[in-house]
Structure formats: structure tokens, C-alpha cells
N, C-alpha and C positions, 0 to 999 in steps of 0.2 A: 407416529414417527414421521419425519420431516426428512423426505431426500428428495435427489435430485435426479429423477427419469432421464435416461438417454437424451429422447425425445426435445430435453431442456437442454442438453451441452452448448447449444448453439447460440443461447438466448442469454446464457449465465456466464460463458465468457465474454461475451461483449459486455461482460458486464453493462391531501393531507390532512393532516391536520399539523396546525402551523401552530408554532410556540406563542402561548398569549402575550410573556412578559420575556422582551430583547436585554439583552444588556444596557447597562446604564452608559456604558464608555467612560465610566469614571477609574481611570488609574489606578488611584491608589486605596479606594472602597471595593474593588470589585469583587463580586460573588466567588469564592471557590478557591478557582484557579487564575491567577493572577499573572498575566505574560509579561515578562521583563520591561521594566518601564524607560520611557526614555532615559534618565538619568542614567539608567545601567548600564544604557550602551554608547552616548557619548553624553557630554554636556552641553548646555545652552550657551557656554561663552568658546567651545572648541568645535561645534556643528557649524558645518557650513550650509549653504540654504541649497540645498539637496536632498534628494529622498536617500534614505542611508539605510531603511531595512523596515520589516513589516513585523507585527506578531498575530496571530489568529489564537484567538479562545473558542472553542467550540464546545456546545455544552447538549448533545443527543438528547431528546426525552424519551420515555424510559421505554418508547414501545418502538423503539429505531422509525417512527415514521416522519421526523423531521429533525431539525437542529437548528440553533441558536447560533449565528458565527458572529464575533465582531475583531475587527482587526485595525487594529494598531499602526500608525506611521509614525517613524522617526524621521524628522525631518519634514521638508516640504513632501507633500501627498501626489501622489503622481495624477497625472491629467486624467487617466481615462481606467478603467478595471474589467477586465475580461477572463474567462475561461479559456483553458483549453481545448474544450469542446463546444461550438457555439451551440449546436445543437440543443445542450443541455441550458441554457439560461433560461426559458420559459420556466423553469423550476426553480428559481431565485428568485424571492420575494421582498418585499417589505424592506429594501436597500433606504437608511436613513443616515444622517451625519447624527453628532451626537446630541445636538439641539431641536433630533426629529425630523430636521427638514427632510423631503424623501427626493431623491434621485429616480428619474425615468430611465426605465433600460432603452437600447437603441438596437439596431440591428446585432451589435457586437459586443453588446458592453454599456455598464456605467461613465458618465462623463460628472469627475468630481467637481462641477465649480463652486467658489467659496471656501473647499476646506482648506480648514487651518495648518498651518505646520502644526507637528506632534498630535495633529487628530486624531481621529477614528471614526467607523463607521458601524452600522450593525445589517445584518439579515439571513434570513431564514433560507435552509432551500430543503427543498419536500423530497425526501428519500420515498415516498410512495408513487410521488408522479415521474420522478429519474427512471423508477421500475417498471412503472406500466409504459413508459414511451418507446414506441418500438423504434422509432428514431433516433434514440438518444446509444441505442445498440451498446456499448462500453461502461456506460454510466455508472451500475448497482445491481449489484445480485443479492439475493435474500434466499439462508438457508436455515430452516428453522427459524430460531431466535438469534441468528445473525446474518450480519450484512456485512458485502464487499464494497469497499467505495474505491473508485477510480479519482484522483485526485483532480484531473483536468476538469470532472462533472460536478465538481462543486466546491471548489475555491478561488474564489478570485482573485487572480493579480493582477498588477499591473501589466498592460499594453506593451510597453517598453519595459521590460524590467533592468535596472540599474547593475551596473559592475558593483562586485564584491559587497553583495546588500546580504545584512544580516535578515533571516528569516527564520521565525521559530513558532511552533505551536504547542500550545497548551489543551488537554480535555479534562472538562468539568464532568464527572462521569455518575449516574444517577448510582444508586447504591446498587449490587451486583452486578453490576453490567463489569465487562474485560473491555482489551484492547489489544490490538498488535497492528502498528506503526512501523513502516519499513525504514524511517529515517534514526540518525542514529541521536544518542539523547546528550544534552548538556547538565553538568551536574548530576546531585546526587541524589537525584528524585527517582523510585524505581521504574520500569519500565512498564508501561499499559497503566499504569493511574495517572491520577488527577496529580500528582506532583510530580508529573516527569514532562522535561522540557525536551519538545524534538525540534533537533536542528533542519530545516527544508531544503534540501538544494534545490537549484534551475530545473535539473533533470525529471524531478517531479512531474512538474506542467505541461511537461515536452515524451515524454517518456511514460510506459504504462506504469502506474507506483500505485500501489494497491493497501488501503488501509481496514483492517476487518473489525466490529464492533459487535460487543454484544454477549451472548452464551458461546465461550469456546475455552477449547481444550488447549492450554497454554506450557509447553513443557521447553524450559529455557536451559541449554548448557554448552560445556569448552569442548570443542575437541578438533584436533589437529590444525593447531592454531586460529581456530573460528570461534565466534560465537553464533549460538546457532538460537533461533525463536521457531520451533515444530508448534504450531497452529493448528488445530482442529474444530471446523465450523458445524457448527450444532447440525447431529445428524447421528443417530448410533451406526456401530462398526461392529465388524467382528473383530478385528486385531486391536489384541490391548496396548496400552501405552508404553510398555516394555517393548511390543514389539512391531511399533513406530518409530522406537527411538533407535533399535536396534541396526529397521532398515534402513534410516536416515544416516547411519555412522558409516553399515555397508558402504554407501554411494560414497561419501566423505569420503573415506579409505581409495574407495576404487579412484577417485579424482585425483585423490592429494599426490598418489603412485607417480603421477606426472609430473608432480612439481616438488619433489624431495621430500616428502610424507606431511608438507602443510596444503590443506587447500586455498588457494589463491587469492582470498576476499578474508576479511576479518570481521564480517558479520553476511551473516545469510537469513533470509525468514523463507523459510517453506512451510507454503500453506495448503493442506489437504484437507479435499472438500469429498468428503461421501457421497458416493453415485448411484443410483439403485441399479443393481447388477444381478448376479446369478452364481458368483464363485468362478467364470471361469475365465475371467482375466483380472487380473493385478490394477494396471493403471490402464484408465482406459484414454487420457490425455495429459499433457503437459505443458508448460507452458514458462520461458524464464520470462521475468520484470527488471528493468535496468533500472527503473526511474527513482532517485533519492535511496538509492542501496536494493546490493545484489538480493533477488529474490528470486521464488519457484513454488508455481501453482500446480498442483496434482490433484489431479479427480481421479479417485482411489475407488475399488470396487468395492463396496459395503459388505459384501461376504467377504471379501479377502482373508486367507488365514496368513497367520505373522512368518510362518516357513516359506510362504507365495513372497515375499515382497525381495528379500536379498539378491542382488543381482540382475533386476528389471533391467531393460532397455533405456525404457523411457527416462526415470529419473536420474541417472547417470549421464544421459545426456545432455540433458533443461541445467544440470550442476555443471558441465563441462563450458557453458555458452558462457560462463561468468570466468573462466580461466584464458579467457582471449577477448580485447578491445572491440567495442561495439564495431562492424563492418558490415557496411549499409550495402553488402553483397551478398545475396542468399546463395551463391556458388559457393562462396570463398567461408563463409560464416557457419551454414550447413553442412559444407563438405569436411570441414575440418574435424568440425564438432561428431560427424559420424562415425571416421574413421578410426578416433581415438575413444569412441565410444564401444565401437568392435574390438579394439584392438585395449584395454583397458580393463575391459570386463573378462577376457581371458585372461591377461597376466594377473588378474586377482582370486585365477582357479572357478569360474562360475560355471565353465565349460572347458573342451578340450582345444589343444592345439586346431587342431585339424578342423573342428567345429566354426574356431573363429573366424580362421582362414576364408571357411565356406559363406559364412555370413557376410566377410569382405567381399567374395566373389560375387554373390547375389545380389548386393547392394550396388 
């Protein structure tokens, strides 16, 4: 069994061997999965000579310790390409155009000279060295036979990133392996495969956006106006799927109470990560994700029984922070979100009047 000791909490929300053969960058032969070609998204006689949007193919091997990226420009290729996290670029390899020539990393970044309008690029970045760098702190967690990626640790964009640029990614997925992607999809390709296109926003790069790969427990459905992706990263549990999904609707309900019986976002992915625990607490952390759509990470207590989880504190809170505008005020953003958390979990009967009140008091 593969969990996640206390002792790790600290290491795993902060979240080689390197691929032999990169993409080719060839358009319209490419392996798999195939990212919208330029043609798709403007033409060569209606492009103006600007960068107009990017696509990433990314293609894991099969034992999550690296990945193949290569990415796509429409349009002139922007000057320079950097992470989110500088920290993390010693872990981005083998950066080449699609004629091989290779690109030297700088303090911050790739610097593209020569590329082509409509190019591309390819490289590798080492999900085993993101893990072991105690520096890169945010980068990658690995549980079991899946892994959390932090988007700012391992894709690169552009320096400047351009107004209203199209951004999409594609994964080329080895056979078995899942996926759950926080961004929402274009088309009719299902969700967590190789045929499904996710649209990227800015918020990604800037914002924590958490993409999970690998062995996981994937239970996708509607409810009260949401679509909801409940996520479970390789780890056994004691609560079955019935009664994950059960206390993921609890919170829904308690939330949506505030907003006319729909909760507020029309897609949610809440990911729960098994913790090695003892039975005698529920969640033992939480955590919401703004970046490229609302999300909520839970480290869930591995003996939990499915009666423990309706009603929690914690996850009705991490859901509530997605029902009010990001506010770069932990006064204003905290406070709100508490008190409507006290105050919400009792008008959905979890406890008494009187109880609530006291918990307001204490708090």
C-alpha cells in the first residue's frame, strides 16, 4: 500500500529517465494526439505576424518519471519561454526547434532565436528530479502510481504572454494510465484521454492549477448545476465510492444553500489524496486551486468510514472560497469564507442551533 504519512503533508503539498524519442513537430503526421493545427485556428492569408496562441502535446511514459512536451505556435513564436516557477527549470531538458537545433536555458528561461512563425519546439522535463528537489517545494507529488503536477513546474510559456491567445493541450496517454485536467475541454473528445482537448487559461501559470496522472479513481457527474470530476490518487481507503460521492454532494448542497440551490462554478474537480491516519479524523487538510478552473484538494484520512465524512468543516469550506472572487486579503477571503461555513453547515441540520452559534463564538 502506497500512502501518504503525516510526516509527508508538508512535502506533498508543495507539491530521470528521459524520453529517448521527442516529437517529430511535424503537424500533420504527428504521433497520437495531434494539437490543433495552425490552419484551425487562423489562416496564413488572415494571421497577422503575432503570436496568436500555443498548443502543448504532452505524452508521459508509462512509469510517470518523465515526459515528452512539444508545443506548437500560431503565429510569430514569442521571444523568450519560461515557467512559472524558476526554481523548477533545472528539470527541463533537451529544449530543441524542430530542426534539432537545441536552445540553452538562461537564468529564467529559453531564449527562441531563429524560430519560425507557425514552429514548434520539443523537451522533456523529469518528473523524478521536480520530486526529489527540495527547492522546487510545489512542483510534484507522487502517490502510489500517481502524480500531482503543478502547472507553473513544468510548462513553458511565454515571458510576455499575448492578450486573447489561444492555448490548448493535448495528452498522448500510454495505455492504462487516467488523467484529470482542471481546464475545461474543447470538443467532443472525452475527458482524461488522448482525444480530449483542454482549453489553458492565463490563470494556470499564475495560479496553483493542479493536473493529476496516472492510477486514479475517476467518478465524473451533474449536480446542482455543476459538473463535478471527484479524483482519487492511488492509495486504498476505507470509504467506498458510493460514499465519496455521497459526501462530495453533502458539501455541494451545504454550499449551493447560499446561492439558490446551484453551487456557484459550473465545473469543480476535487481531488482526494489518502493519508495514512488512524480513524480518528475525517480530513486532515484542505486546500482550494483557482488556477484554469475551480478546484479542491483533500487529504482524506485512509480509515475514514463514509458516515465520518458528511458535514466536515474543512471541505465545505475549500467549496465555499470558489463562491466569492479571488481577494488577495486573507482577512476579507478567510473571514468570510468561515463564517459562512459555521453558519451553513448548520442550516443544513449537521448540528444544533445553539452548537453553531458556539462555534461562531469560538472562532
Amino acid at each position: 500500500m502506497a500512502f501518504a504519512p503525516l510526516h509527508r503533508l508538508a512535502r506533498i503539498i508543495g507539491l530521470g529517465i528521459v524520453v529517448a524519442t521527442l516529437g517529430t513537430c511535424d503537424r500533420q503526421g504527428a504521433p497520437v494526439a495531434d494539437p490543433p493545427s495552425a490552419s484551425e485556428v487562423t489562416t496564413h492569408e488572415t494571421r497577422p505576424a503575432t503570436l496568436r496562441g500555443w498548443h502543448y502535446r504532452v505524452t508521459p511514459d508509462p512509469r510517470l518519471e518523465s515526459a515528452a512536451v512539444e508545443v506548437y505556435f500560431v503565429g510569430d513564436a514569442p521571444p523568450m519561454l519560461t515557467l512559472g516557477a524558476d526554481e523548477a527549470l533545472p528539470h527541463i531538458h533537451d529544449v530543441r526547434r524542430a530542426d534539432a537545433t537545441p536552445y540553452v536555458a538562461t537564468a529564467t528561461g529559453y531564449r527562441l532565436e531563429s524560430m519560425p512563425a507557425d514552429g514548434c519546439l520539443t523537451y522533456t522535463v523529469d518528473f523524478n528530479g521536480l520530486e526529489a528537489d527540495q527547492g522546487v517545494g510545489r512542483g510534484v507529488g507522487r502517490t502510489g502510481n500517481s502524480l500531482m503536477l503543478r502547472a507553473s513546474a513544468w510548462l513553458l510559456r511565454p515571458a510576455q504572454r499575448p492578450s486573447e491567445a489561444d492555448v490548448t493541450l493535448r495528452l498522448s496517454l500510454p495505455e492504462g494510465m487516467s488523467a484529470a485536467l482542471p481546464w475545461a475541454t474543447r470538443g467532443d473528445g472525452p475527458r482524461g484521454t488522448s482525444q480530449a482537448t483542454y482549453v489553458v487559461p492565463d490563470t494556470s501559470f499564475y495560479w496553483t492549477s493542479i493536473a493529476v496522472l496516472g492510477d486514479l479513481a475517476i467518478d465524473r457527474f451533474e449536480h446542482a448545476g455543476t459538473s463535478v470530476e471527484l479524483v482519487r490518487l492511488d492509495a486504498e481507503i476505507a470509504c467506498t465510492p458510493d460514499g465519496l460521492r455521497s459526501w462530495v454532494i453533502d458539501a455541494i448542497d451545504t454550499v449551493a444553500m447560499l446561492f439558490e440551490g446551484r453551487f456557484p462554478r459550473q465545473r469543480l474537480q476535487l481531488m482526494v489524496l489518502p493519508t495514512e491516519g488512524g480513524g480518528n479524523q475525517s480530513v486532515y487538510f484542505g486546500m482550494a486551486t483557482r488556477g484554469g478552473g475551480p478546484g479542491v484538494l483533500i487529504f482524506l484520512d485512509d480509515q475514514a468510514k463514509a458516515e465520518a465524512l458528511p458535514g466536515g468543516w474543512t471541505t465545505v469550506h475549500e467549496l465555499l472560497h470558489h463562491g466569492m472572487p479571488f481577494i488577495d486579503d486573507s482577512w476579507m477571503a478567510e473571514g468570510w469564507v468561515s463564517y459562512y461555513t459555521e453558519l451553513m453547515r448548520t442550516r443544513m441540520g449537521h448540528r444544533t442551533e445553539v452548537e453553531g452559534w458556539q462555534a461562531l463564538h469560538e472562532r
